[in-house]
C-alpha positions in Angstrom: 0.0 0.0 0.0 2.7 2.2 0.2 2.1 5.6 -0.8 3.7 8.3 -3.1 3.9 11.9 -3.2 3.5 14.1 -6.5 7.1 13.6 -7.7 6.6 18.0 -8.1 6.0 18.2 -4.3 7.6 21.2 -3.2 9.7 21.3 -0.1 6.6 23.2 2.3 4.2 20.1 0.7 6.4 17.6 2.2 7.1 19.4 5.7 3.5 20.2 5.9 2.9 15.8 5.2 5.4 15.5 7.7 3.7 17.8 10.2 0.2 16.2 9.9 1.9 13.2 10.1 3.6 13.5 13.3 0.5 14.9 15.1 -1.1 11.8 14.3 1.1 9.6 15.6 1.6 11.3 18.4 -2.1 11.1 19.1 -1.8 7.8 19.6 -1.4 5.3 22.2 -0.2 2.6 19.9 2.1 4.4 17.5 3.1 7.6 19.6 6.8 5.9 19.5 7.3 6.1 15.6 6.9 9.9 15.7 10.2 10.8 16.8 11.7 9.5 13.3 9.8 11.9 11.7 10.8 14.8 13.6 14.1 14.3 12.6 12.7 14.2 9.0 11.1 17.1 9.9 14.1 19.1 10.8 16.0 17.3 7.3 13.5 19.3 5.5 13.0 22.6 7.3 16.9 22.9 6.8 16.5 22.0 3.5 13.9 24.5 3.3 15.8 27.3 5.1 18.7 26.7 2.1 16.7 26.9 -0.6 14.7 30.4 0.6 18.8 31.8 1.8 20.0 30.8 -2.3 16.5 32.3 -3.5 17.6 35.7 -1.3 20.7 35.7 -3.0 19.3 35.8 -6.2 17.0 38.4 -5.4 19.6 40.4 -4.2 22.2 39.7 -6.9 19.7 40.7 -9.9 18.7 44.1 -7.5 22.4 44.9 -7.7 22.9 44.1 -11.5 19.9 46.4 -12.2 21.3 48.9 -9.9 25.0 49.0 -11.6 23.4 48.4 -15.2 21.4 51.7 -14.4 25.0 53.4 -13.3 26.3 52.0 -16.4 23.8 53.7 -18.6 24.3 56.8 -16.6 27.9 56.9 -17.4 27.7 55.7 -21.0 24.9 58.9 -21.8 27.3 60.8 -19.7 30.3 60.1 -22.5 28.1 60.2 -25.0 27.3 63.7 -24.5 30.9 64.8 -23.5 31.7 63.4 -27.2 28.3 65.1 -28.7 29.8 68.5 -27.3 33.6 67.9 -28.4 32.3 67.0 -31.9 30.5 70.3 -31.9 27.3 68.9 -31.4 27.1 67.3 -34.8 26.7 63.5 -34.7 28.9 63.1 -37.8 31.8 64.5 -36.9 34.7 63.3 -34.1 34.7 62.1 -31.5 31.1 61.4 -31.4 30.8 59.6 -34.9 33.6 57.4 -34.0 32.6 56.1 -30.6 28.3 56.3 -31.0 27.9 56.6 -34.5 26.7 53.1 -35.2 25.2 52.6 -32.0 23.8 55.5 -29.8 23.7 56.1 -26.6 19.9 55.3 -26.2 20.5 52.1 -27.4 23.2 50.7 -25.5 21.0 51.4 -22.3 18.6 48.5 -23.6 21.7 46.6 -23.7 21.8 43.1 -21.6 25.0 43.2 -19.4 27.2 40.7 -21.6 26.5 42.8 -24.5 26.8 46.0 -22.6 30.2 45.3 -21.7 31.2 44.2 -25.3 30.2 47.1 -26.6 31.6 49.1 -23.9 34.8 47.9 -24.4 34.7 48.5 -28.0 33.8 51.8 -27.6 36.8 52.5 -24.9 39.4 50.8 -27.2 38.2 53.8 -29.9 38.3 56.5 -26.6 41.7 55.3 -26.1 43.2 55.7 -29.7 41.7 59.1 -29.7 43.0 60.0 -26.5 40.7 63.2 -26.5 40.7 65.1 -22.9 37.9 65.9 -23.2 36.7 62.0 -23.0 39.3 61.1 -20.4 37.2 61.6 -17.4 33.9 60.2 -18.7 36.1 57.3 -20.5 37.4 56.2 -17.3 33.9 56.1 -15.6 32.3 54.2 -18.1 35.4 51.7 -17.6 34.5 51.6 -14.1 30.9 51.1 -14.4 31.7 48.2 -16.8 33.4 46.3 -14.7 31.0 46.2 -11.6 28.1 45.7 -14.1 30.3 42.4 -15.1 31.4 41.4 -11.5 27.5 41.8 -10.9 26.5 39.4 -13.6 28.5 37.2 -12.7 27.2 36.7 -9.2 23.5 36.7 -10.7 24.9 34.1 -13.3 26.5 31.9 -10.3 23.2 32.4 -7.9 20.9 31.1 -10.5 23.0 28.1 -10.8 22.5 27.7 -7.7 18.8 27.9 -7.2 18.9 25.8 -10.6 20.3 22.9 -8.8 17.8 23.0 -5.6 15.6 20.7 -7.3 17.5 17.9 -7.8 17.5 18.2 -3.6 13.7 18.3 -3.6 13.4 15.4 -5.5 15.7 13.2 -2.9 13.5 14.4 -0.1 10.3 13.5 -2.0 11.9 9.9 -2.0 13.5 10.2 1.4 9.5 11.1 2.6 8.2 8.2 0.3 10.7 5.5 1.9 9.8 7.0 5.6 6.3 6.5 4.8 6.9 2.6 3.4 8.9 2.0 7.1 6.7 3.4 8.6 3.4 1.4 7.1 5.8 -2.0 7.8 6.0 -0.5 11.9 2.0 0.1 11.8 1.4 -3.2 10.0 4.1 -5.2 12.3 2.2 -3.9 15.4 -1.4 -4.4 14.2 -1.4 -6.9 11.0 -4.1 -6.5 8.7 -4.9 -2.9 9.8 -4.5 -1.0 6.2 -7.3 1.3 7.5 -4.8 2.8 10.0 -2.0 3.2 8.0 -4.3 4.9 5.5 -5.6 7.3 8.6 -1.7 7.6 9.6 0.2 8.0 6.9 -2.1 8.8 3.4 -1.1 12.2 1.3 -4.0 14.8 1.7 -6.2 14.6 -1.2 -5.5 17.6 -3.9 -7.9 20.8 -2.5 -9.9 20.4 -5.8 -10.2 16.7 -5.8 -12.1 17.2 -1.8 -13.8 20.1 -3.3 -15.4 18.1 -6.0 -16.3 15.3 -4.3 -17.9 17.6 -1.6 -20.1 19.6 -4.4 -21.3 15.8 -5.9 -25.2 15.1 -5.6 -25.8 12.6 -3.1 -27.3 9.3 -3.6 -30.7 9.0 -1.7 -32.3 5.6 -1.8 -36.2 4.9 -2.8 
């Protein structure tokens, strides 16, 4: 009879099953003993838990700090773009400006991921540099500066996603590690009372999907003659 949990269980469906679980053993006269196995299983998964909401944090976090230094970036890429505007005498054909935005402006970088952001702001340095106008030199070097947190930045997004990416091959060994607690445990309730599936259902079955009860609840009633 042993049962099986939806191999997508999340890791709050299995400590919630583990919860109900242990409140009905312990509720018992007959079975209060078993309950302390799955408190430990319990606290398996809640630190599973706690690690998987920590690497979700630091996701969160590391995409708030790539938008924050992608929106410095495009503060100090508009802010050489118009230093070069100026030094080119505001005409967008003539140098510096043509050379360093005249294929791709200013407003377009911003909209710019951060891999090709930095591509094309190194391009456009390696042109400030053979140019070497003074005008540039300032704005140049802050748009260098901005460039490289933006990358540092995407690559701590890149290496917390990886990590979140991986949490669910942990989930699924806890959704066995819950289904092979559950199989002991039936053999335990079995081994004690023999023949009493009713018990282990009452003990051990996974809560029936909200929309399954709530279907079966809204079904007409059979009435006799």
């Amino acid at each position: 009879m042993s049962y099986a949990m939806p191999a997508d269980a999340s890791l709050d469906a299995l400590i919630d099953h583990t919860t109900s679980v242990i409140a009905a053993l312990q509720a018992t006269d007959e079975f209060a003993d078993l309950a302390p196995q799955w408190l430990d299983l319990r606290n398996v998964l809640l630190g599973h838990r706690l690690h998987r909401d920590e690497l979700r944090w630091t996701l969160l976090g590391a995409q708030r700090k790539v938008d924050y230094r992608d929106a410095l970036w495009d503060a100090a890429v508009v802010e050489l773009s118009g230093r070069a505007f100026l030094a080119a005498g505001k005409s967008a054909d003539a140098r510096p400006y043509a050379d360093l935005f005249g294929t791709l402006p200013a407003r377009e970088l911003k909209s710019l991921g951060p891999a090709r952001a930095a591509a094309a702001a190194e391009l456009i340095l390696a042109k400030a540099a053979v140019l070497n106008s003074p005008e540039l030199g300032a704005s140049a070097a802050a748009v260098a500066k901005a460039t490289e947190k933006l990358k540092a930045a995407d690559v701590d997004r890149a290496a917390a996603r990886k990590s979140v990416l991986v949490l669910d091959i942990t989930r699924a060994e806890q959704v066995d590690a819950l289904e092979l607690a559950m199989a002991h445990t039936e053999v335990q309730i079995l081994t004690k009372m023999p023949g009493r599936n009713d018990l282990v259902r009452a003990l051990l079955a996974p809560a029936r999907k909200e929309s399954a009860a709530k279907a079966e609840a809204a079904a007409p009633v059979a009435v006799g003659p």
